[in-house]
VMD Tcl script that builds the backbone (N, CA, C; Angstrom):
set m [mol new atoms 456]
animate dup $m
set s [atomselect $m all]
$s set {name element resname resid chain x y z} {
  {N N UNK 1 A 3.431 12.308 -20.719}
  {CA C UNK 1 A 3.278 12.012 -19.305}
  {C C UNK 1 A 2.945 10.534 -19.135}
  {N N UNK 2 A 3.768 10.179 -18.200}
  {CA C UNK 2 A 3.042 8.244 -17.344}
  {C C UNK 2 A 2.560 8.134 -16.519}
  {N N UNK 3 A 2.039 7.312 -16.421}
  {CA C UNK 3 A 0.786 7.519 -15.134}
  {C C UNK 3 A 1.603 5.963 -14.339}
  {N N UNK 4 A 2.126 5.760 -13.038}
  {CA C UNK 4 A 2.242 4.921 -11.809}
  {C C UNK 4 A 1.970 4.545 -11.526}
  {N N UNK 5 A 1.350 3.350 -11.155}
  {CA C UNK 5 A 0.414 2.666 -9.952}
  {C C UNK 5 A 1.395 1.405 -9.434}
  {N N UNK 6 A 1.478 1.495 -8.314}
  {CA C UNK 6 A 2.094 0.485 -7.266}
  {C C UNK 6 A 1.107 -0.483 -6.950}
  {N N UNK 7 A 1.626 -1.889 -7.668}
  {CA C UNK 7 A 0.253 -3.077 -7.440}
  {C C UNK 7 A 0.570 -4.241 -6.110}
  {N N UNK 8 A 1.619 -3.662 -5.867}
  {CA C UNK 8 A 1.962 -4.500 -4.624}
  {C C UNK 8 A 2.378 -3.870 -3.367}
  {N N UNK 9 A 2.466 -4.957 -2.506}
  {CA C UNK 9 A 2.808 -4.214 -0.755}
  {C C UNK 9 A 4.357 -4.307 -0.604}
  {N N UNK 10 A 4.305 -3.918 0.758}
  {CA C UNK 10 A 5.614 -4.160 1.131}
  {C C UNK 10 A 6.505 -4.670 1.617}
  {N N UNK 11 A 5.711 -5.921 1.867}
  {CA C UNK 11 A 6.094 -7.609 2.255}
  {C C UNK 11 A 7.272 -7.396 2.031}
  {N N UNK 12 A 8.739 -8.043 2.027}
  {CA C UNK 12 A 9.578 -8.493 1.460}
  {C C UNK 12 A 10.503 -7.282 0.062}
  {N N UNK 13 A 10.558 -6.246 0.143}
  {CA C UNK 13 A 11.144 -5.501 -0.527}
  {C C UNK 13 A 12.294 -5.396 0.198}
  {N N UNK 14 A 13.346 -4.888 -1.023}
  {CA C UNK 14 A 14.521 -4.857 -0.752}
  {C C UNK 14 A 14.445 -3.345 -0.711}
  {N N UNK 15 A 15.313 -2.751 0.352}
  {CA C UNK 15 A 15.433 -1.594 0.791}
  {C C UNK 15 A 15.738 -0.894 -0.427}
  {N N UNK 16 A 16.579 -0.931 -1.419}
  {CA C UNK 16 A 17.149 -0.232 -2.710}
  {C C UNK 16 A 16.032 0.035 -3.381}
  {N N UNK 17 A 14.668 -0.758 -3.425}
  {CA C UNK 17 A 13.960 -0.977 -4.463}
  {C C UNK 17 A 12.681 0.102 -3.500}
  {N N UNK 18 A 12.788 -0.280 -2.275}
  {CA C UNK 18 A 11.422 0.717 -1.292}
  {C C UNK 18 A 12.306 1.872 -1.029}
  {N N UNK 19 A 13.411 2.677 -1.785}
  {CA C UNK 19 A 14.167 3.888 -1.004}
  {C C UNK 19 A 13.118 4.716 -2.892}
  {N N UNK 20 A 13.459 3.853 -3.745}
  {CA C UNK 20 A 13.273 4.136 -5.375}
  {C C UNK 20 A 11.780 4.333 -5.259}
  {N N UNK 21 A 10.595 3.576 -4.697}
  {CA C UNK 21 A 9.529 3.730 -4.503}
  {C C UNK 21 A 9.019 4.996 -3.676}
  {N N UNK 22 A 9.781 4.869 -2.436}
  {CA C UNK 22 A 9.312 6.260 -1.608}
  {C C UNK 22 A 9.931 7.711 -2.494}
  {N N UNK 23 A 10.805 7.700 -2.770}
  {CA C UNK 23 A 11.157 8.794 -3.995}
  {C C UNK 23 A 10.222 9.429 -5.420}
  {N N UNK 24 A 9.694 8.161 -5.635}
  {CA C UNK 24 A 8.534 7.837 -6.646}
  {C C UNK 24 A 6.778 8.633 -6.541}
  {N N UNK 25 A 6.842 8.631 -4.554}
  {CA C UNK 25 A 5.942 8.959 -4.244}
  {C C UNK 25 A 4.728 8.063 -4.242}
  {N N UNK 26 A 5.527 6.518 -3.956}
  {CA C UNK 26 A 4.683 5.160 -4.310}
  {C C UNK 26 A 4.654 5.048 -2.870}
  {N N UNK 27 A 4.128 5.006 -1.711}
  {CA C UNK 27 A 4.629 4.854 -0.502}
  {C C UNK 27 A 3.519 3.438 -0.087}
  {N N UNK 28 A 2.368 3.650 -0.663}
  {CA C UNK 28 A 1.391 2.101 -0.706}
  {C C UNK 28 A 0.647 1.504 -1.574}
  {N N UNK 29 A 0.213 0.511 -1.562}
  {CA C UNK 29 A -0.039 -0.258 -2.741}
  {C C UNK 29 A -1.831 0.533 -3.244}
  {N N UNK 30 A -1.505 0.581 -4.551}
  {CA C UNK 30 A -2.597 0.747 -4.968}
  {C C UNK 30 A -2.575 2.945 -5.130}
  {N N UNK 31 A -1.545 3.094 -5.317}
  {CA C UNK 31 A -0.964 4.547 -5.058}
  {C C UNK 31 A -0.806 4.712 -6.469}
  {N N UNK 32 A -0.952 6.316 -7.241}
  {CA C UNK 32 A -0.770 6.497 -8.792}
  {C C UNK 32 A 0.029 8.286 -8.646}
  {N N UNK 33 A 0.505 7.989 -9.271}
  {CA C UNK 33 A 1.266 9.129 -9.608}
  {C C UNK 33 A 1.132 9.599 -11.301}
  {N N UNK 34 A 2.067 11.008 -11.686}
  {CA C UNK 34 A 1.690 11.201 -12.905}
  {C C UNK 34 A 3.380 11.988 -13.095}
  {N N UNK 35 A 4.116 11.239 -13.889}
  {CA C UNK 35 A 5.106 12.112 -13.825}
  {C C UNK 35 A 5.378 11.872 -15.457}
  {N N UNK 36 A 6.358 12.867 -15.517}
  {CA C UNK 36 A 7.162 13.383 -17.380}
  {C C UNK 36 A 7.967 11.836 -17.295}
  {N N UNK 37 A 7.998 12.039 -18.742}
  {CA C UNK 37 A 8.657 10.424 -19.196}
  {C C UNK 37 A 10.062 10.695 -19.701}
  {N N UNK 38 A 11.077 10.734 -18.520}
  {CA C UNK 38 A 12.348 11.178 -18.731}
  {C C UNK 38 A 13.338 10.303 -18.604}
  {N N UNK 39 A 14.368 10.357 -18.886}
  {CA C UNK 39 A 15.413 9.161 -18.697}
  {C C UNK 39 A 15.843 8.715 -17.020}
  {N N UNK 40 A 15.395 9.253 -16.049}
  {CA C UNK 40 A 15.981 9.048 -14.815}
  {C C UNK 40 A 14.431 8.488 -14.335}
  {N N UNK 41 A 13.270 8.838 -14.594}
  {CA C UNK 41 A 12.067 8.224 -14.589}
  {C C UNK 41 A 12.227 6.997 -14.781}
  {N N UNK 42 A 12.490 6.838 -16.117}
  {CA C UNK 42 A 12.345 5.519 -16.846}
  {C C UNK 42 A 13.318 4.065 -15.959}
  {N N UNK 43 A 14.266 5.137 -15.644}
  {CA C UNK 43 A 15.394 4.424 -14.781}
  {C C UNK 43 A 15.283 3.364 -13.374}
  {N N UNK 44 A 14.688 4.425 -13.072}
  {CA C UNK 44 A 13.513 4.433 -11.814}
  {C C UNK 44 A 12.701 3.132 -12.064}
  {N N UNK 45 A 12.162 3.603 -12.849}
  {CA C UNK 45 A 10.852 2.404 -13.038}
  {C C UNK 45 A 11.514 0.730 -13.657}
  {N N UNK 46 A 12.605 1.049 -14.192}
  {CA C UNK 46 A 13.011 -0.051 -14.274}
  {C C UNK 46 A 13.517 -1.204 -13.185}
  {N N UNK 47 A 13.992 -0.554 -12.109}
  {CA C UNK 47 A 14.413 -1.232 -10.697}
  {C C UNK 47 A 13.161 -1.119 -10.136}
  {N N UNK 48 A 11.842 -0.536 -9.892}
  {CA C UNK 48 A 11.311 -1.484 -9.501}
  {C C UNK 48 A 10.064 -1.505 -10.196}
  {N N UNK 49 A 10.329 -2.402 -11.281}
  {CA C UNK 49 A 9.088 -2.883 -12.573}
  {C C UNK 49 A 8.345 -3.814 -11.821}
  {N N UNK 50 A 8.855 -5.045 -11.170}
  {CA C UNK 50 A 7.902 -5.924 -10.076}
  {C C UNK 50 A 7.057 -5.754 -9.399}
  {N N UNK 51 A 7.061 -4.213 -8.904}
  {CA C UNK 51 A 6.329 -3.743 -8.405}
  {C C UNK 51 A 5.526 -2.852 -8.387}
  {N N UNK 52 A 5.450 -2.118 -9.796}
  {CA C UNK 52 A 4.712 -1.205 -10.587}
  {C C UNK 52 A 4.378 -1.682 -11.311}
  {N N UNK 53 A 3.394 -1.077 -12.182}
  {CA C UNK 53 A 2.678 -0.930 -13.916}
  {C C UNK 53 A 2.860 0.790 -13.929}
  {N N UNK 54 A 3.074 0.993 -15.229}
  {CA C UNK 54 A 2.780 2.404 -16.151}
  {C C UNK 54 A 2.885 1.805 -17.444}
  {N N UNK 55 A 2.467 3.420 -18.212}
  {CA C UNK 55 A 2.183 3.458 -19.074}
  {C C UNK 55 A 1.303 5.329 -19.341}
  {N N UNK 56 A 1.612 5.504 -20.782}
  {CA C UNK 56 A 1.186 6.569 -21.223}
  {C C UNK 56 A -0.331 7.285 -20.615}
  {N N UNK 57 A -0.420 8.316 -19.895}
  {CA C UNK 57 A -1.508 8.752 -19.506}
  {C C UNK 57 A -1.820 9.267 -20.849}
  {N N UNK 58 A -4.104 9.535 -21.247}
  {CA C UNK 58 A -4.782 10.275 -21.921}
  {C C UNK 58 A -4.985 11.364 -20.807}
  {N N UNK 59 A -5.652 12.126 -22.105}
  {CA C UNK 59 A -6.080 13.849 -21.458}
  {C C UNK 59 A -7.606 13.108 -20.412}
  {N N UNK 60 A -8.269 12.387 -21.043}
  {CA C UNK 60 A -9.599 11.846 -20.575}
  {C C UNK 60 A -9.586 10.897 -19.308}
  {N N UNK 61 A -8.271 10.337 -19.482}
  {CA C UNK 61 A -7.894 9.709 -18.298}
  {C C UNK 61 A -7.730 10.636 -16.637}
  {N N UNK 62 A -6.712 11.437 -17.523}
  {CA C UNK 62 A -6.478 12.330 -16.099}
  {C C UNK 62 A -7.630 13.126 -16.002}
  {N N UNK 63 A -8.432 13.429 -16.555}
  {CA C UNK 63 A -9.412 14.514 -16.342}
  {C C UNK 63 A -9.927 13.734 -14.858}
  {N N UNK 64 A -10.502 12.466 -15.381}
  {CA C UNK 64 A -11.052 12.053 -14.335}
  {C C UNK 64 A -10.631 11.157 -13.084}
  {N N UNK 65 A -9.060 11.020 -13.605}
  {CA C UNK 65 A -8.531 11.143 -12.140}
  {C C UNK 65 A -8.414 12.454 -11.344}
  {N N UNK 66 A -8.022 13.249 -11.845}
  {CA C UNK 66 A -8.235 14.200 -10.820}
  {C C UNK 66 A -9.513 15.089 -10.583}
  {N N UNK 67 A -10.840 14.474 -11.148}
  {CA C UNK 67 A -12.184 14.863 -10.488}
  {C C UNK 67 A -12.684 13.814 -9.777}
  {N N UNK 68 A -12.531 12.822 -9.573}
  {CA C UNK 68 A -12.563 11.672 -8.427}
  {C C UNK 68 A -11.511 11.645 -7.773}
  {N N UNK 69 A -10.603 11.621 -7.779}
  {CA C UNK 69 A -9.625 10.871 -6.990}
  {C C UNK 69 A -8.457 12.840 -6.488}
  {N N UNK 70 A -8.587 13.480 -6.614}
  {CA C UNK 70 A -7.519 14.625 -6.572}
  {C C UNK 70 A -7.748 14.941 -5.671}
  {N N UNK 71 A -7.066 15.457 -4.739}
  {CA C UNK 71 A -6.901 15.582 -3.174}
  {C C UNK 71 A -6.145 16.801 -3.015}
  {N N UNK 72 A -6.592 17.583 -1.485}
  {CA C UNK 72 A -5.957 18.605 -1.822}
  {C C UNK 72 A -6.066 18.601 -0.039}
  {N N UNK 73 A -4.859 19.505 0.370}
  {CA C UNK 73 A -4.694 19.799 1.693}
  {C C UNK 73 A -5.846 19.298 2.829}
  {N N UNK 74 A -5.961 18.501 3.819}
  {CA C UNK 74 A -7.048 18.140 4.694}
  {C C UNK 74 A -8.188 17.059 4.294}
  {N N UNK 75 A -7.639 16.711 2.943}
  {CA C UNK 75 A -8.086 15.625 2.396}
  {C C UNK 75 A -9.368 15.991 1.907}
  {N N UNK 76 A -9.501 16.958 1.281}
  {CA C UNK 76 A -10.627 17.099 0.558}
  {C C UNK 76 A -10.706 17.172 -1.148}
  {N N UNK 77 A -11.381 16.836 -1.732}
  {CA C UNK 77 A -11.642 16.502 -3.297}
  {C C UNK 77 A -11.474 18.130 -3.811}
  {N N UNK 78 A -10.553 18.131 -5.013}
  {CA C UNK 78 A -10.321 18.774 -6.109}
  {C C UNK 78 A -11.369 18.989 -6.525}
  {N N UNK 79 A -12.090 20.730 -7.173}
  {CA C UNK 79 A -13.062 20.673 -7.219}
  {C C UNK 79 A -12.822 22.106 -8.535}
  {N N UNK 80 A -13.389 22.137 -9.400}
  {CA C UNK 80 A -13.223 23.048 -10.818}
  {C C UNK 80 A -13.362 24.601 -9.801}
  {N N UNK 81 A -13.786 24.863 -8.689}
  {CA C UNK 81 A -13.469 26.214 -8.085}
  {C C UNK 81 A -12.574 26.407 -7.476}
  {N N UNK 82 A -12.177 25.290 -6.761}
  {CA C UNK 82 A -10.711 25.200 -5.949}
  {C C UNK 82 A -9.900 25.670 -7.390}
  {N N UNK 83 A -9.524 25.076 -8.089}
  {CA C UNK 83 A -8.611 25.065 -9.290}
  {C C UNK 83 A -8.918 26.934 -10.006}
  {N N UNK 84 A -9.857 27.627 -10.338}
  {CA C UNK 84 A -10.281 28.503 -10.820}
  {C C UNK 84 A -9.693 29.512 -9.907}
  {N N UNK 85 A -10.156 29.206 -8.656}
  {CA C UNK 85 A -9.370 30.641 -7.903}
  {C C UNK 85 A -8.017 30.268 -7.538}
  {N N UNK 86 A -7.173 29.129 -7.962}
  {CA C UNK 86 A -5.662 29.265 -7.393}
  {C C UNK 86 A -5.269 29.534 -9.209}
  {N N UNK 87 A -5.506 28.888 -10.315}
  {CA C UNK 87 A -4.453 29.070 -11.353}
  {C C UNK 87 A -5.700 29.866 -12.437}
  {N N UNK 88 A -7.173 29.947 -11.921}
  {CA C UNK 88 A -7.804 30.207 -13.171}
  {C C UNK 88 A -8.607 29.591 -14.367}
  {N N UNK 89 A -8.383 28.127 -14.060}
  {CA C UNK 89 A -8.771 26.902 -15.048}
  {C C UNK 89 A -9.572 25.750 -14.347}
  {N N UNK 90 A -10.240 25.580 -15.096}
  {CA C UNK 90 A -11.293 24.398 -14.894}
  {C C UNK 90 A -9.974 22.984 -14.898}
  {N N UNK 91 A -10.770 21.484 -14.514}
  {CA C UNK 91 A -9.847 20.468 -14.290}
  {C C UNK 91 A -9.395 20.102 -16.047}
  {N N UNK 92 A -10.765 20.085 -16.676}
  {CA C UNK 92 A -10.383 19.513 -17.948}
  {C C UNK 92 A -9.168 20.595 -18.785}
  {N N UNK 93 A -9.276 21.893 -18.697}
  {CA C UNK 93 A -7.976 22.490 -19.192}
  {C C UNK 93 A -7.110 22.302 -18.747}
  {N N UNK 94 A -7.191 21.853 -17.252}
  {CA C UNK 94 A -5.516 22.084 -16.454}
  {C C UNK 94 A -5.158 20.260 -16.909}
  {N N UNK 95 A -5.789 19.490 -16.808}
  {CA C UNK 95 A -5.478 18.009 -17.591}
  {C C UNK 95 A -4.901 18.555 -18.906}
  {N N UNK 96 A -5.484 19.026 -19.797}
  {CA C UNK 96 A -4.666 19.065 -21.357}
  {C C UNK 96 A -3.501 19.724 -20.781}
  {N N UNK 97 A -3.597 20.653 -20.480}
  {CA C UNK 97 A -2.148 21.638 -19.714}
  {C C UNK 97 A -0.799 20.547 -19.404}
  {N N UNK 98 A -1.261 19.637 -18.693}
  {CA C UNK 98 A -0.023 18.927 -17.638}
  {C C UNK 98 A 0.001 17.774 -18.649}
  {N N UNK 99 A -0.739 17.440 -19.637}
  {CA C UNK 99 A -0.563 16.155 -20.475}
  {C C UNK 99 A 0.880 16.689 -21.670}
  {N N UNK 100 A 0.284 18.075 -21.978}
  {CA C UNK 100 A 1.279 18.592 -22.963}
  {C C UNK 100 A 2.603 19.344 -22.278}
  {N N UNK 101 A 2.815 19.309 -20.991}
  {CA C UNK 101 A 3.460 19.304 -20.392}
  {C C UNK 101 A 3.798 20.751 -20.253}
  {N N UNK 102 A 3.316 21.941 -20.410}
  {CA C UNK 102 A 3.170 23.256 -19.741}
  {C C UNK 102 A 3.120 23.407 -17.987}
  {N N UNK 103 A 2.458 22.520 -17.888}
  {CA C UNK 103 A 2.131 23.126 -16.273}
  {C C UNK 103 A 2.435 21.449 -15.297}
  {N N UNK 104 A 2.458 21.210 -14.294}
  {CA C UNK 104 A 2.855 20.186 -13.510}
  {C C UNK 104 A 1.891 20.112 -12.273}
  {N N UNK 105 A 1.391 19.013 -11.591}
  {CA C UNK 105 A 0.242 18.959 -10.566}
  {C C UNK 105 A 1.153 19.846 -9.475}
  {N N UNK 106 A 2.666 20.100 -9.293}
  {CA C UNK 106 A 2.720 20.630 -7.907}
  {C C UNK 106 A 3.192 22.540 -8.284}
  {N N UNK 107 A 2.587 22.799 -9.509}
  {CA C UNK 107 A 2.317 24.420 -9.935}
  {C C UNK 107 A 0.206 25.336 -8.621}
  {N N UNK 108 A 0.111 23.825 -8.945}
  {CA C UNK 108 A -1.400 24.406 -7.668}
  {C C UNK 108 A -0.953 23.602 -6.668}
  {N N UNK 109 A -0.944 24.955 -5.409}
  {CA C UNK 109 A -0.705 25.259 -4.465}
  {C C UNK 109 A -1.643 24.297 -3.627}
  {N N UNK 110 A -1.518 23.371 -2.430}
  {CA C UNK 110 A -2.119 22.323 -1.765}
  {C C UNK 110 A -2.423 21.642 -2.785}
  {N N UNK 111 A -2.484 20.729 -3.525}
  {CA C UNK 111 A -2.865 19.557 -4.678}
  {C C UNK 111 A -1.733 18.852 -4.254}
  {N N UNK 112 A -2.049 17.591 -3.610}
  {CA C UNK 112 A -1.154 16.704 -3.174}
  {C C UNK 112 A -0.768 15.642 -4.629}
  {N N UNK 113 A 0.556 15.351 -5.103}
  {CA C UNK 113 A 0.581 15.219 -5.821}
  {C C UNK 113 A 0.947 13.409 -6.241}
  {N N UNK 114 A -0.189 13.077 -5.768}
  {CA C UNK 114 A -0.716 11.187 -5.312}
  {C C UNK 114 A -1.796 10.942 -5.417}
  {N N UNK 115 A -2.124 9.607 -6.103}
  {CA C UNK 115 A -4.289 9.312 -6.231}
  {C C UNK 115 A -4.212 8.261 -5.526}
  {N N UNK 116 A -4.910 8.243 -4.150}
  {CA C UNK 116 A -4.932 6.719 -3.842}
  {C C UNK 116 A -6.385 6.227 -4.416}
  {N N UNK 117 A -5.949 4.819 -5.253}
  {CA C UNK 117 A -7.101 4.315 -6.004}
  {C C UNK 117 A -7.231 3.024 -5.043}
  {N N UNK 118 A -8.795 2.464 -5.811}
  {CA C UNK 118 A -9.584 1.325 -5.450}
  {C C UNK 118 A -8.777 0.302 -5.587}
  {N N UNK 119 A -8.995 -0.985 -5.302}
  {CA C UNK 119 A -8.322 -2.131 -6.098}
  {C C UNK 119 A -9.366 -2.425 -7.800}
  {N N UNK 120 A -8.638 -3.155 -8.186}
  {CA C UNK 120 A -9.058 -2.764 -9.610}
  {C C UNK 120 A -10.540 -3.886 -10.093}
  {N N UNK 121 A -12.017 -3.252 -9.995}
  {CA C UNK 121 A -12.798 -4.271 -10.439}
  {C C UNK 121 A -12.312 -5.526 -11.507}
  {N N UNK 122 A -13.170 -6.294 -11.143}
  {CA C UNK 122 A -12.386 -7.400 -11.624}
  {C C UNK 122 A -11.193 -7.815 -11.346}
  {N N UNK 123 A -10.710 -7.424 -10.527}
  {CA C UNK 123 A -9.085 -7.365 -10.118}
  {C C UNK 123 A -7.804 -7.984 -10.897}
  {N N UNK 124 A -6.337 -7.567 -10.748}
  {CA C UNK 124 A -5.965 -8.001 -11.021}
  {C C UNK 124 A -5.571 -9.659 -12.304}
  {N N UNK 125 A -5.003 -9.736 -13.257}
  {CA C UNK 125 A -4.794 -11.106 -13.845}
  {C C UNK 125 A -3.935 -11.524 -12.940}
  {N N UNK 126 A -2.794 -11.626 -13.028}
  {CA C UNK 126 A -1.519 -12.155 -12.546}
  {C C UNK 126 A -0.595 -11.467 -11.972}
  {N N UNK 127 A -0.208 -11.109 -10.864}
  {CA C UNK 127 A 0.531 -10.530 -10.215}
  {C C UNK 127 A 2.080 -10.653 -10.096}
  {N N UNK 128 A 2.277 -12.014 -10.833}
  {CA C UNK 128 A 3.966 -12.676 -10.649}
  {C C UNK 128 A 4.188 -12.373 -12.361}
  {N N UNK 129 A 3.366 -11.770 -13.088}
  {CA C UNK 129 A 4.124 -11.840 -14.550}
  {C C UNK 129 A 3.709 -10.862 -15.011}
  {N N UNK 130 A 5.184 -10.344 -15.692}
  {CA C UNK 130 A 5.047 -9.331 -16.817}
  {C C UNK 130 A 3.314 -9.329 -17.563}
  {N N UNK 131 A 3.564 -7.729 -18.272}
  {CA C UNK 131 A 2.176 -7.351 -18.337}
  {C C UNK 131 A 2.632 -8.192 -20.294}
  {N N UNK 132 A 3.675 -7.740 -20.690}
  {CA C UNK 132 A 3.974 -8.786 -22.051}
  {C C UNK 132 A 3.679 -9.884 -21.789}
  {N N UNK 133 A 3.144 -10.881 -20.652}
  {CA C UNK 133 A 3.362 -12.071 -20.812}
  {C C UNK 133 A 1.752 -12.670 -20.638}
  {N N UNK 134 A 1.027 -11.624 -20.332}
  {CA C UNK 134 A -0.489 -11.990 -20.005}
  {C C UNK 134 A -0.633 -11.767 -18.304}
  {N N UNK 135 A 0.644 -10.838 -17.693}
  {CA C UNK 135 A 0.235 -10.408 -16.250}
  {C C UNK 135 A -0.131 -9.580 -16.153}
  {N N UNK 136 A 0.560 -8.405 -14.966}
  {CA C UNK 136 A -0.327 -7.026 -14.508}
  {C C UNK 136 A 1.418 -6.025 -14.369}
  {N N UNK 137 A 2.325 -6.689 -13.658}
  {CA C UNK 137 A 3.322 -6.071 -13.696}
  {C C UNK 137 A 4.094 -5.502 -14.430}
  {N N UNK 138 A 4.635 -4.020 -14.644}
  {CA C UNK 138 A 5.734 -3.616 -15.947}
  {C C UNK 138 A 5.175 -2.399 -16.809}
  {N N UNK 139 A 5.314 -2.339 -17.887}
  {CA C UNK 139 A 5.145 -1.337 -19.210}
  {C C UNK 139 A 3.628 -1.961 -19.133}
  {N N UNK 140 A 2.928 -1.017 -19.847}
  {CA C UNK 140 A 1.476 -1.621 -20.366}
  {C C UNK 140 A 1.091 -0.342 -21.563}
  {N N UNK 141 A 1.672 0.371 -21.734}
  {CA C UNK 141 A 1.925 1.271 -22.974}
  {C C UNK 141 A 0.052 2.086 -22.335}
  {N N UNK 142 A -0.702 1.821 -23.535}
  {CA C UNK 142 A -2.030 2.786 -23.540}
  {C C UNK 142 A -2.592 1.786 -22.752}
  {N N UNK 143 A -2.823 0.383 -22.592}
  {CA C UNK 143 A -2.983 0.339 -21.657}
  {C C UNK 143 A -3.694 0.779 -20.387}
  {N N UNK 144 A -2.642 1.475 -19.489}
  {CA C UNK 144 A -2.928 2.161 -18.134}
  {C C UNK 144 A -4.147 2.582 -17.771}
  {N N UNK 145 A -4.657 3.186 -19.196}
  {CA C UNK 145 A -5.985 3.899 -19.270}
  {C C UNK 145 A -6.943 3.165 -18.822}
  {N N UNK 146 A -6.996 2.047 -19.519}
  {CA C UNK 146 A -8.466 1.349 -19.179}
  {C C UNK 146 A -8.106 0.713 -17.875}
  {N N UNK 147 A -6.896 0.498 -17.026}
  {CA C UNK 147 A -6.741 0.166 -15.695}
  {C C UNK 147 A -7.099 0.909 -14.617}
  {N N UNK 148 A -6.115 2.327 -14.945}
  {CA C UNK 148 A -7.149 3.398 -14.462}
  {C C UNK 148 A -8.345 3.535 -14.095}
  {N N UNK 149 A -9.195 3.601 -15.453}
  {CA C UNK 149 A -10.737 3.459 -15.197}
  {C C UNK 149 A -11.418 2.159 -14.377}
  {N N UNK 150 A -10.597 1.297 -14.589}
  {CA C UNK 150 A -11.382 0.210 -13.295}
  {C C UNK 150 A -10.946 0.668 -11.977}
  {N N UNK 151 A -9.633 1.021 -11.560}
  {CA C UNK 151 A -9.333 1.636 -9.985}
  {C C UNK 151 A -9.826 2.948 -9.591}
  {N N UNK 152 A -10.436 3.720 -10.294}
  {CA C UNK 152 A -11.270 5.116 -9.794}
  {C C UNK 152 A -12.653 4.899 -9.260}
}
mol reanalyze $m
mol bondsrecalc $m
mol representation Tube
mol addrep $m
């Protein structure tokens, strides 16, 4: 699984690149998603790399995105009973679950399947350059994780 985050707005996008984003489920900056690492994904993310970072989600990562940040119908926080009475499982099993790719965030019923995060303490390095080059934009492999943990 990769974990999404959209580090920029929508100033100046080219419609091709904000049709690939809203599809993405990137709709504003500072938005994370969690999807399978598939060839039409990857595809995806390549048209608009400028305007994303990913990289490989941990089990520890998502645990605690989706006990801070998981949202569920009416905008209320994901909570280990919400989860217990729709599939049966606490957050930290249903994280290993969707990391090893058995189960998917839109298998529970209302779990909106988007984290809107903080901006990132310490913020941002560089916003105009690749994450290979000493920026923020693109691949960031394991990575993500410790970015993650500054935007929650």
């Amino acid at each position: 699984m990769i974990a999404v985050v959209r580090i920029k707005g929508k100033v100046g996008v080219n419609r091709d690149v904000e049709k690939t984003l809203h599809l993405l489920r990137l709709r504003k900056k500072h938005a994370c998603v969690v999807l399978p690492k598939t060839d039409e994904v990857i595809g995806m993310l390549d048209k608009v790399q400028h305007f994303v970072t990913w990289g490989e989600i941990n089990e520890e990562t998502l645990s605690e995105l989706l006990k801070k940040r998981g949202r569920i119908a009416g905008n209320k926080r994901l909570t280990d009973d919400y989860l217990k009475e729709k599939i049966g499982k606490d957050i930290s099993e249903f994280a290993k679950e969707v990391i090893s790719g058995k189960t998917k965030l839109k298998d529970v019923p209302g779990v909106k399947p988007f984290f809107r995060l903080k901006p990132p303490t310490k913020g941002f390095k560089d916003l105009k350059k690749p994450f290979s080059m000493g920026g923020d934009y693109g691949y960031r492999g394991e990575h993500i994780n410790e970015l993650l943990k500054r935007m929650i």
